[in-house]
DSSP file (Angstrom, degrees, kcal/mol; ACC not computed):
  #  RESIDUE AA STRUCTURE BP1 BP2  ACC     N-H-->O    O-->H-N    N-H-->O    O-->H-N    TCO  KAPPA ALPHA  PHI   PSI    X-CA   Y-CA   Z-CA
    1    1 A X    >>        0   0    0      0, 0.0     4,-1.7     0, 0.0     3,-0.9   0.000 360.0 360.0 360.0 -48.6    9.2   82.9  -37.4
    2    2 A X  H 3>  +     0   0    0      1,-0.2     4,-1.1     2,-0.2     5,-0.1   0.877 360.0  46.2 -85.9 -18.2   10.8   86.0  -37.3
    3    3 A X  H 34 S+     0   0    0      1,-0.2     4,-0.3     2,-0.1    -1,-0.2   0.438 106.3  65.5 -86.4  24.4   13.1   85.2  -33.9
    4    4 A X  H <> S+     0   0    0     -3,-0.9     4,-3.4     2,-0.1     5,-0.2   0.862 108.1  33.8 -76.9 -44.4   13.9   82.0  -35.4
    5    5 A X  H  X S+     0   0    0     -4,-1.7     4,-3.0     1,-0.2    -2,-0.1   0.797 114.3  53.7 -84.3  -4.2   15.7   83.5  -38.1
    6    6 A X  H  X S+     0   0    0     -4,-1.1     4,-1.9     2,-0.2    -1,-0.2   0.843 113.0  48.8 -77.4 -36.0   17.0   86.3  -36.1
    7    7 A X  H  > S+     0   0    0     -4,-0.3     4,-2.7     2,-0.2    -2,-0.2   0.961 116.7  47.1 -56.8 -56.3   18.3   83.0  -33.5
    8    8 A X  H  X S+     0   0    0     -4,-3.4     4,-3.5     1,-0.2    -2,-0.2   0.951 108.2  50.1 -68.2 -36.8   19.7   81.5  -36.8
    9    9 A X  H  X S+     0   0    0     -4,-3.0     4,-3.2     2,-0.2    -1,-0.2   0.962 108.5  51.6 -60.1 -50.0   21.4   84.8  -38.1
   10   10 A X  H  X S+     0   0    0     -4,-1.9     4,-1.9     2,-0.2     5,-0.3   0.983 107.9  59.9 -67.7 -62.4   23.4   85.4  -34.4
   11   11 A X  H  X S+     0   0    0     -4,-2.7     4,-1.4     2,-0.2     5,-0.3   0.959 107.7  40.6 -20.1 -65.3   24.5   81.6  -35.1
   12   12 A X  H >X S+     0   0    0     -4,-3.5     4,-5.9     1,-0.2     3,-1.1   0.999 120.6  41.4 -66.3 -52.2   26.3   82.4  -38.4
   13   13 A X  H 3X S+     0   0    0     -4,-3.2     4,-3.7     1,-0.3    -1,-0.2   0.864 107.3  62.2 -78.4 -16.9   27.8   85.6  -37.3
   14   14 A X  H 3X S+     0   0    0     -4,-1.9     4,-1.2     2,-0.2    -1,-0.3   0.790 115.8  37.4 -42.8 -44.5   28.8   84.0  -33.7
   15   15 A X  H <X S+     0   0    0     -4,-1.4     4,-2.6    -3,-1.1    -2,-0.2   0.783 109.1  62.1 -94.6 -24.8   31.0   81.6  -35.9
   16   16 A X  H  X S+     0   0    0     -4,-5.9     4,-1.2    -5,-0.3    -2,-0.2   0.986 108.3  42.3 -73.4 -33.5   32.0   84.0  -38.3
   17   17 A X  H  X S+     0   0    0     -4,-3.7     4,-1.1    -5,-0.4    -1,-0.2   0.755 109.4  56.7 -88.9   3.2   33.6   85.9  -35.8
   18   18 A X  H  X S+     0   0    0     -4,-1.2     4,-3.3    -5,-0.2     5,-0.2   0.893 101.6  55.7 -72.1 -31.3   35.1   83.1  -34.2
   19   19 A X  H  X S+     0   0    0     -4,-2.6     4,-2.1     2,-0.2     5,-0.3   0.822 103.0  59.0 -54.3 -28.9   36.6   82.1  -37.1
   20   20 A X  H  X S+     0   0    0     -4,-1.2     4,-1.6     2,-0.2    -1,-0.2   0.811 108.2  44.2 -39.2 -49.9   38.0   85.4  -37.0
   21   21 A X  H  X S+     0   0    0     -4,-1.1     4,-1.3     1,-0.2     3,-0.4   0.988 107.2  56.4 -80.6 -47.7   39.5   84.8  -33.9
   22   22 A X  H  X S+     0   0    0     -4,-3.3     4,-1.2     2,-0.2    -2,-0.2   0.841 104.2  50.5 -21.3 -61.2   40.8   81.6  -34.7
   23   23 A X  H  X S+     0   0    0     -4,-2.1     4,-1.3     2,-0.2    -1,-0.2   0.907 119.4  49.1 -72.6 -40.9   43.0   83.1  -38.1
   24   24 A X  H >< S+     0   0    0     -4,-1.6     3,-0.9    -3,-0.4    -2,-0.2   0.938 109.7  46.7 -59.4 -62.8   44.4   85.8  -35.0
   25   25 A X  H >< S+     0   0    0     -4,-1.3     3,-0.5     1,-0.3    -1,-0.3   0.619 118.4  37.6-150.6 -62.3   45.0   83.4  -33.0
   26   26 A X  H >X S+     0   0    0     -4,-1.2     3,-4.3     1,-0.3     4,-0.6   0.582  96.0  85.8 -87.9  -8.1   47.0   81.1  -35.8
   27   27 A X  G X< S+     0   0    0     -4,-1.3     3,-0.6    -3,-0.9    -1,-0.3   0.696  76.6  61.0 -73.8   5.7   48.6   84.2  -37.4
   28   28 A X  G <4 S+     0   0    0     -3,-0.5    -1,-0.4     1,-0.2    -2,-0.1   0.087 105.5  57.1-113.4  32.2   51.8   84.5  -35.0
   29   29 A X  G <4  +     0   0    0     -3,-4.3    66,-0.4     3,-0.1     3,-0.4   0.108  65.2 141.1-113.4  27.1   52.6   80.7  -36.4
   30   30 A X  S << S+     0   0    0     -3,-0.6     2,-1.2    -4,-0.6    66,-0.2  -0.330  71.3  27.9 -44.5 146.4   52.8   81.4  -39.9
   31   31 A X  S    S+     0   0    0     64,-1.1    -1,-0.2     1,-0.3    -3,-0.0  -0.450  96.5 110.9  86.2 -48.8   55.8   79.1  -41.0
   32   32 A X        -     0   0    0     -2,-1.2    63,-1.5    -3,-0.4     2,-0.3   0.047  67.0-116.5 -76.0 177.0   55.5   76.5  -38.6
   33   33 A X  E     -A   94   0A   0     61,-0.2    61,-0.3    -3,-0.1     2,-0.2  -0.721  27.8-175.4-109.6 142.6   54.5   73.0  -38.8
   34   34 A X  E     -A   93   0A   0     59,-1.1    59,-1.6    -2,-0.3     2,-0.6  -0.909  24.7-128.3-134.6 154.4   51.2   71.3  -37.0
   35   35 A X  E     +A   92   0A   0     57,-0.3    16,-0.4    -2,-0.2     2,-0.3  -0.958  46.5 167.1 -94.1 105.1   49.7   67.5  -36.8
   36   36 A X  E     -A   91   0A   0     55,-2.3    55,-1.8    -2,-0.6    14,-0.2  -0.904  36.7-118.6-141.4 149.3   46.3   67.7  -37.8
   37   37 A X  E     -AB  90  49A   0     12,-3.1    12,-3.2    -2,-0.3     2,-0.5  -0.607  29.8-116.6 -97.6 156.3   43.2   65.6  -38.9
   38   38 A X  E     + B   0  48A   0     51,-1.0    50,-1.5    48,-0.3    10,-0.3  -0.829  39.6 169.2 -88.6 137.1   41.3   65.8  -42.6
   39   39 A X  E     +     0   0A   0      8,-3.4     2,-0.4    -2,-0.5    -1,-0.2   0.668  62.6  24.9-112.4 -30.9   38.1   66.9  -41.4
   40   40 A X  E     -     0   0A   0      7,-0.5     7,-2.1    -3,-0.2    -1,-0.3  -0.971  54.6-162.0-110.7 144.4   37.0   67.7  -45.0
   41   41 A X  E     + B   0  46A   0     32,-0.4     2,-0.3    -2,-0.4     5,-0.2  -0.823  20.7 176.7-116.4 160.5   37.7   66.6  -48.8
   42   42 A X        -     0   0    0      3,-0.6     3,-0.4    -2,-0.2    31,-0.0  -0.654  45.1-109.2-150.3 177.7   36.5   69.1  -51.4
   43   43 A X  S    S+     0   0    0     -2,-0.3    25,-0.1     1,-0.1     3,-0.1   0.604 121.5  42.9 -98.6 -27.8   37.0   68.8  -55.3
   44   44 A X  S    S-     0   0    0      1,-0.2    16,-1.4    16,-0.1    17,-0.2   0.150 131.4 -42.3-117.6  35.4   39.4   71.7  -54.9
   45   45 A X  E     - C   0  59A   0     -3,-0.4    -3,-0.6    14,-0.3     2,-0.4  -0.763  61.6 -89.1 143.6 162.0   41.2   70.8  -51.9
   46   46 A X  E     -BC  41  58A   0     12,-2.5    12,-3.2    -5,-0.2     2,-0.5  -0.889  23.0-131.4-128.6 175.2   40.8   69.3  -48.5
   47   47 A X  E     - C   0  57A   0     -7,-2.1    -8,-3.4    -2,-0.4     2,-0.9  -0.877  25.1-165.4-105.5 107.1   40.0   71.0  -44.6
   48   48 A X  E     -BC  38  56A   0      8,-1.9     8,-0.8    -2,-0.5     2,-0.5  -0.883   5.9-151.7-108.7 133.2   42.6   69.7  -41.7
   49   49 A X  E     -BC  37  55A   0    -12,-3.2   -12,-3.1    -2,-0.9     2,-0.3  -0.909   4.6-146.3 -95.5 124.4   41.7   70.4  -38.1
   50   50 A X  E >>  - C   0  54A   0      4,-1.5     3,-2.3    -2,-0.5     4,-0.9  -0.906  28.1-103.3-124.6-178.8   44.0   70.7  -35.8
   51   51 A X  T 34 S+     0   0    0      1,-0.5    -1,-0.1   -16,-0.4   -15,-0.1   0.785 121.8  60.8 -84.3 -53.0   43.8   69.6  -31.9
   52   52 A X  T 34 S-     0   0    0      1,-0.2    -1,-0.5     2,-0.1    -3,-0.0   0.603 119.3-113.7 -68.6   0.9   43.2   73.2  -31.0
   53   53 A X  T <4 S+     0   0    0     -3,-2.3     2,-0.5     1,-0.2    -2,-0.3   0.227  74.2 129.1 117.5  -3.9   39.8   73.2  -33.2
   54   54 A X  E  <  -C   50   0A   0     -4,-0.9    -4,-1.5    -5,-0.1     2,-0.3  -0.708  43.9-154.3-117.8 148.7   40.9   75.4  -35.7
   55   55 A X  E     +C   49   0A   0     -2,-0.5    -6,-0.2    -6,-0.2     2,-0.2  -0.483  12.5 178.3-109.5 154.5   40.6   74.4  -39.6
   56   56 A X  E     -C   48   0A   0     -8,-0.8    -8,-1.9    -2,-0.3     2,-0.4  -0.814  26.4-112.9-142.3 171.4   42.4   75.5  -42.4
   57   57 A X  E     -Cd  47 106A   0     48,-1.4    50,-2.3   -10,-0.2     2,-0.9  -0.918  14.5-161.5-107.6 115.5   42.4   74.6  -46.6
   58   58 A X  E     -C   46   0A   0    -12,-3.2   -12,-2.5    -2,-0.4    50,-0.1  -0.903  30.4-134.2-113.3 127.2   45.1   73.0  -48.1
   59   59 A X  E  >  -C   45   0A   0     -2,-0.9     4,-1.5    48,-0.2   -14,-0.3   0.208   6.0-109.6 -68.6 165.9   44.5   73.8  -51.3
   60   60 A X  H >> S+     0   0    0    -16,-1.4     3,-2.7     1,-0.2     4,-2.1   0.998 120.0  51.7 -37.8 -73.6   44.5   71.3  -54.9
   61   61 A X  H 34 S+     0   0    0      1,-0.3    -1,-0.2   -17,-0.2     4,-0.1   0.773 103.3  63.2 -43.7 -31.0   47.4   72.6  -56.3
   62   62 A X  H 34 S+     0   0    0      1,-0.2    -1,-0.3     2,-0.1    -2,-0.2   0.794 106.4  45.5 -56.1 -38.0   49.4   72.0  -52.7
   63   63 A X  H << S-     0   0    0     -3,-2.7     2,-0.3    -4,-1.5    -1,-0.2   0.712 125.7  -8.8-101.5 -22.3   49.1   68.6  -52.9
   64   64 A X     <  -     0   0    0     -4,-2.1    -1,-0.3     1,-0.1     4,-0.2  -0.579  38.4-135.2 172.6 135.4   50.0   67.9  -56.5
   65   65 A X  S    S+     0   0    0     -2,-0.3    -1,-0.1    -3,-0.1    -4,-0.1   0.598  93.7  74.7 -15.0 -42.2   50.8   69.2  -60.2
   66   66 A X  S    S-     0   0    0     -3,-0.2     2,-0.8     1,-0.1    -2,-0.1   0.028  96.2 -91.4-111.0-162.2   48.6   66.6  -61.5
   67   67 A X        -     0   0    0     -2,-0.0    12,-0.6     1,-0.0     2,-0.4  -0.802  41.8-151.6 -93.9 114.6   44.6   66.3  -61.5
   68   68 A X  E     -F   78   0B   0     -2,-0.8     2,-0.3    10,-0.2    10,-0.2  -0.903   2.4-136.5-123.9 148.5   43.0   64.6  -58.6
   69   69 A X  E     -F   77   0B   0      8,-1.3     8,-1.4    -2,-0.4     2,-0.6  -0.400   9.5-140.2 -96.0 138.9   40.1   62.8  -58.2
   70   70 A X  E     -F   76   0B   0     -2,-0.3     2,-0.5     6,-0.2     6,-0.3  -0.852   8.1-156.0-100.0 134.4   37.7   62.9  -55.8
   71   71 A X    >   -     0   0    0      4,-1.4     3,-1.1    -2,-0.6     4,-0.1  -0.784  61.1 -44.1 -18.1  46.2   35.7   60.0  -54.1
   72   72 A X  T 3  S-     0   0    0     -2,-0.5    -1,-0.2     1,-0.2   -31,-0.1   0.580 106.2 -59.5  57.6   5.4   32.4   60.3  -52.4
   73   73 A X  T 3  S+     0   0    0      2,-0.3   -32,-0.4     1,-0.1    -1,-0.2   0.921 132.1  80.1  92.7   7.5   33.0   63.1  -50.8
   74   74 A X  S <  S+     0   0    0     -3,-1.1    13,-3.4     1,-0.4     2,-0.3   0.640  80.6  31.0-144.3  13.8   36.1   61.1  -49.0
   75   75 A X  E     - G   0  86B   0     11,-0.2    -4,-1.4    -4,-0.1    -1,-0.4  -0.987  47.6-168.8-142.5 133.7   39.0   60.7  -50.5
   76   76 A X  E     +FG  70  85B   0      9,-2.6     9,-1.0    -2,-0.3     2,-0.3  -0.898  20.5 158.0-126.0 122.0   40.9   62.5  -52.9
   77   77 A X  E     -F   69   0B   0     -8,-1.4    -8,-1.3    -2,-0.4     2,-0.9  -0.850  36.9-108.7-134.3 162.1   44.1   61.0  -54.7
   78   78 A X  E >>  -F   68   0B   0     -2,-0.3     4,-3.2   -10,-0.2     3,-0.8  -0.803  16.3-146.3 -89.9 113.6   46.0   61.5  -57.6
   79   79 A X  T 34 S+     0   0    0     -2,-0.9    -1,-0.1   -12,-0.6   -11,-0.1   0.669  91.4  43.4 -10.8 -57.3   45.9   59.3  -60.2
   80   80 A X  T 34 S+     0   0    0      1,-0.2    -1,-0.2   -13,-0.1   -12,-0.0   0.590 119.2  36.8 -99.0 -27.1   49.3   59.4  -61.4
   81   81 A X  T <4 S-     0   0    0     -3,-0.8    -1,-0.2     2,-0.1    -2,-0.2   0.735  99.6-122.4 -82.0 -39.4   51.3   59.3  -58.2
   82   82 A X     <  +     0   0    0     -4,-3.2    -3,-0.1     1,-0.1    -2,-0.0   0.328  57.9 149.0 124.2 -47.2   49.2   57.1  -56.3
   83   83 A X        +     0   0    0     -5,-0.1     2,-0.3     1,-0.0    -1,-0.1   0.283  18.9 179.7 -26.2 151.1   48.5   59.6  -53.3
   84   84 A X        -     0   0    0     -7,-0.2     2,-0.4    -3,-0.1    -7,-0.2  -0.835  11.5-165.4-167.6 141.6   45.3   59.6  -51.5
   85   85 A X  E     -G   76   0B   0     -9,-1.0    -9,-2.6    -2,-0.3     2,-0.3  -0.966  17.4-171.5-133.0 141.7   43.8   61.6  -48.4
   86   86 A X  E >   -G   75   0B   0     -2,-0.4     3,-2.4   -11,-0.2   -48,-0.3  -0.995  29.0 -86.7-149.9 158.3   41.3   60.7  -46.8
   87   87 A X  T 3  S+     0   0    0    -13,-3.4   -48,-0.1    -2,-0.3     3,-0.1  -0.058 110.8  17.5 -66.8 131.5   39.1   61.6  -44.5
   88   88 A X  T 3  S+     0   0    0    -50,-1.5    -1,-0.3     1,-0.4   -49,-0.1   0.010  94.5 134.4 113.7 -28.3   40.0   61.0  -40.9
   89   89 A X    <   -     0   0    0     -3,-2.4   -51,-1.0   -52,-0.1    -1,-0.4  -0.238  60.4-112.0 -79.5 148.0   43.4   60.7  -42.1
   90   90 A X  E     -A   37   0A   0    -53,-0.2     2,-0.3    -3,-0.1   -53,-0.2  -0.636  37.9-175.3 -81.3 134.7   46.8   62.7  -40.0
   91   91 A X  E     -A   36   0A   0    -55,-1.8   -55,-2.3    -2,-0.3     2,-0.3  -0.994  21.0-144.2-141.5 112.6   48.2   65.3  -42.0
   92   92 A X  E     +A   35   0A   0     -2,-0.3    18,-0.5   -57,-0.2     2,-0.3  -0.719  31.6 168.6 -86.2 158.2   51.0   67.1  -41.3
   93   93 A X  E     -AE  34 109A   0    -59,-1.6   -59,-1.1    -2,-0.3     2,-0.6  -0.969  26.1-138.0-174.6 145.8   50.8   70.7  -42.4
   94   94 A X  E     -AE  33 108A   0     14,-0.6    14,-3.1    -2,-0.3     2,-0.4  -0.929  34.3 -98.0-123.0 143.5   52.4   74.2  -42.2
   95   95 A X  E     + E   0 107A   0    -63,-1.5   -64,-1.1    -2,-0.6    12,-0.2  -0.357  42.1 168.6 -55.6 107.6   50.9   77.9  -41.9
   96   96 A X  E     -     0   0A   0     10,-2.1     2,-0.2    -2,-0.4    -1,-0.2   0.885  54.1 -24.1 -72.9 -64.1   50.9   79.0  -44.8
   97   97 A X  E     - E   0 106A   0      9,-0.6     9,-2.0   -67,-0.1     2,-0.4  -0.928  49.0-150.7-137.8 138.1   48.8   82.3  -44.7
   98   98 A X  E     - E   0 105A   0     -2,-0.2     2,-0.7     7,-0.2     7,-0.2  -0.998   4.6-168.8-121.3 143.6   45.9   83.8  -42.4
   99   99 A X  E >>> - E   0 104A   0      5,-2.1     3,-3.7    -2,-0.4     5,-1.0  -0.732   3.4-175.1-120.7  76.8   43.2   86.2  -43.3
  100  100 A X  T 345S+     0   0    0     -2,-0.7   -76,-0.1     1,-0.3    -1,-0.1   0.644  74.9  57.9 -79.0  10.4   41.9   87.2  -40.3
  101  101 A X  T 345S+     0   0    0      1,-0.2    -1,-0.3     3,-0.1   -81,-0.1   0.699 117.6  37.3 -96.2   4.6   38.8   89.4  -42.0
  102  102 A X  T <45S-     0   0    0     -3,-3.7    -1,-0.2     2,-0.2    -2,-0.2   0.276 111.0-130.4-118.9  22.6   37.8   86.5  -43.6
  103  103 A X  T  <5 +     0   0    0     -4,-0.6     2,-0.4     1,-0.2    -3,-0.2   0.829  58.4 143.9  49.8  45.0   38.6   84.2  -40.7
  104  104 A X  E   < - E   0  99A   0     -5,-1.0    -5,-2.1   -84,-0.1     2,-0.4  -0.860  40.7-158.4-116.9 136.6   40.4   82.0  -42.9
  105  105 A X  E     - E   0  98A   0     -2,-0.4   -48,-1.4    -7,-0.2     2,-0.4  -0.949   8.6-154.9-115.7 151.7   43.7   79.8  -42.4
  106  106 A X  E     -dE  57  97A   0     -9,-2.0   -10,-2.1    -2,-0.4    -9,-0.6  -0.958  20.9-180.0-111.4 106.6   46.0   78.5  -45.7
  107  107 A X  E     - E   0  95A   0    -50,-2.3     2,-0.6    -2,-0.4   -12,-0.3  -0.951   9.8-173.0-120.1 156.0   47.9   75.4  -44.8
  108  108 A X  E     - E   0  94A   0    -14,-3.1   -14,-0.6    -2,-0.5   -50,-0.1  -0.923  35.9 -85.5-129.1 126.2   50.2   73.5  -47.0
  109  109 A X  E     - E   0  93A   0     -2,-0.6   -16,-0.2   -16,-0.2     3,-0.1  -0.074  45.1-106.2 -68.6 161.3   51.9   70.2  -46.4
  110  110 A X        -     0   0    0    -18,-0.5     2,-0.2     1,-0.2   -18,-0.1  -0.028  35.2-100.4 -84.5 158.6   55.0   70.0  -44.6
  111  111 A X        -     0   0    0     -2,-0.1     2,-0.7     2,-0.0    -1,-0.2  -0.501  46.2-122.1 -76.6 130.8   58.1   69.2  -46.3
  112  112 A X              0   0    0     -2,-0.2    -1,-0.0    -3,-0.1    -3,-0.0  -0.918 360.0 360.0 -96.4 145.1   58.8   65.5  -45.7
  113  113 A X              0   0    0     -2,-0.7    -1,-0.1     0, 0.0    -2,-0.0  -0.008 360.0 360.0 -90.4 360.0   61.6   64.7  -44.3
């Protein structure tokens, strides 16, 4: 029992500090723009992965003023616009921020063109 959880514990911190490295990694491309898949939807936001494995949040508020609703767990759109992401779906997206002690990336979508 007790090297199971000791197995499970070196699992979490094995990813927390890869995320770590991951946010190092991303932090000398703050500002620039990436092609990325939604790998999560959240009620406050969704998760894009991009090709190089590493995830970031682009937060509620990034994607729009107004209130949006979320879907099973796989879509989220705004009402009022129309909008919808969904999961699986290509999103382009710009560095926003990195926090590499909390292994975190901030991405925000890219200006369309």
């Amino acid at each position: 029992m007790q090297s199971s959880e000791r197995e499970v514990l070196a699992m979490t911190v094995e990813r927390d500090v890869e995320d770590c490295y991951k946010a190092e990694y991303m932090r000398r491309f703050e500002g620039e723009e990436f092609d990325g898949v939604i790998s999560s939807i959240t009620q406050f936001g969704l998760y894009v992965e991009l090709p190089n494995t590493v995830e970031g949040l682009v937060r509620a508020q990034a994607l729009s003023e107004n209130a949006l609703t979320l879907t099973e767990g796989v879509a989220l759109r705004d009402i009022l616009s129309g909008r919808e992401w969904r999961l699986g779906g290509v999103m382009r997206v710009r560095v926003a921020g990195v926090d590499v002690s909390q292994g975190n990336v901030d991405f925000v979508p890219a200006q369309e063109q």
